[in-house]
Every structure is written in C-alpha cells, then in structure tokens.
N, C-alpha and C positions, 0 to 999 in steps of 0.2 A: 504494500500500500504506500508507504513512505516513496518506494523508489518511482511509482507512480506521479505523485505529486512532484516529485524533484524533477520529472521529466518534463511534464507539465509547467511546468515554473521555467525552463528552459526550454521548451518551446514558444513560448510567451515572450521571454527577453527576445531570442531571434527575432518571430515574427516585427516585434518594437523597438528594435535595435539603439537602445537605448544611446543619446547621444551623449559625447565624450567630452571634455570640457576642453579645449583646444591648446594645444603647449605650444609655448614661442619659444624657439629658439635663441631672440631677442631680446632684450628688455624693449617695451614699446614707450619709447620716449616721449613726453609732451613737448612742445614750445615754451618755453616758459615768458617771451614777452613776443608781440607784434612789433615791425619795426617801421619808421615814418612810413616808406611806402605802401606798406600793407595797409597804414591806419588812409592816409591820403586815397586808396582806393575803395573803403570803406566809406568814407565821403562823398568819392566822387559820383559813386554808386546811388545813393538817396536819390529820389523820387525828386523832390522839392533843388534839390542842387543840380539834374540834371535838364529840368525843366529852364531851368535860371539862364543854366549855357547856353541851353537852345535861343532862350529871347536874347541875353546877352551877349553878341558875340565875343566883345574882347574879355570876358570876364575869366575869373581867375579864383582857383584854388590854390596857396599856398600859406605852407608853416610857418607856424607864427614862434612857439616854442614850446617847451618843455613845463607843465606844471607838475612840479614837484609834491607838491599839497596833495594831489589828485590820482597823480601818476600817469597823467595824461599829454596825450600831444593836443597842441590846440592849432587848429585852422582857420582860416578866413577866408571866407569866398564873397569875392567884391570884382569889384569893375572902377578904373579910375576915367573920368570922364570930366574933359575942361580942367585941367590939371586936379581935380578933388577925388578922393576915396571917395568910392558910394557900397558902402559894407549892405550884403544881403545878409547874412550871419555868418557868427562864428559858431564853431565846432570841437567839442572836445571827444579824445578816443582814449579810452582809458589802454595802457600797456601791455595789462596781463590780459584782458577779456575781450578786448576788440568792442567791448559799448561802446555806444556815442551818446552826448546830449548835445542839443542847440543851447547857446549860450545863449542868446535871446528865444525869448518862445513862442 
C-alpha cells in the first residue's frame, strides 16, 4: 500500500514538474545610480517636455546641477528669445531611482 502511494506521489510531481528556483551563475548586479544622461532622457521623454519642443523650436533641455539635498540632477527646459530666458520648467531626477518632479507645478 505504502509503495503505492509513493508511486502515486511520483507520478504526480512528473506529470507537474515542479518548477526549480533558477541558479545564476552570476551575482545579478543592480545600478546603483542613473547618470546625467540617462536622467536628461528621462526628461526629455515626458509628455509635456516633448510637446514644448515640438511648438518651440529653438528650445532647450539642459543641466543645471547637482542637488545634493535631494540627490538629484536638476534641469531646465526653456527657450531664450530676444536675448531673455523664457523657462517652461525645471526638473528634478533623483540619482538612485530615476523619479522626476517638476519644480514648478
């Protein structure tokens, strides 16, 4: 009876072939930060910023700098027109997680 059930029991796993938890031969490493240009195409990227370029043509996305506070890179996408800045917003992308917020809202 026993040898029954054992057989049973193993016919079971075959048919469901239980799956295996998968071995790296690897360590699978993460990123540990984003770097300007990754964050500048995470920018460039948005909806609202790609819109902007289409009406604007000479307009411009470029780094502003480094907030430390924050850990973030911050950008600004403007257009200079008749010698004046005309700022659409800025933009912060945080280092390690690739966020953004709009510095104005």
């Amino acid at each position: 009876m026993i040898f029954i059930a054992a057989l049973a029991v193993l016919y079971w796993l075959y048919l469901h072939k239980i799956p295996k938890t998968p071995v790296y031969t690897q360590p699978v490493l993460q990123k540990e930060n984003i770097n300007e240009n990754e964050a500048l195409g995470i920018i460039a990227k948005q909806n609202e910023v790609v819109n902007y370029l289409k009406k604007v043509p000479n307009g411009e996305i470029t780094f502003d700098h480094i907030d430390e506070e924050t850990n973030s890179y911050i950008f600004q996408v403007f257009e200079v027109k008749d010698g004046h800045t005309n700022t659409f917003n800025w933009y912060a992308v945080n280092k390690e997680s690739g966020k953004f917020k709009h510095m104005f809202p």
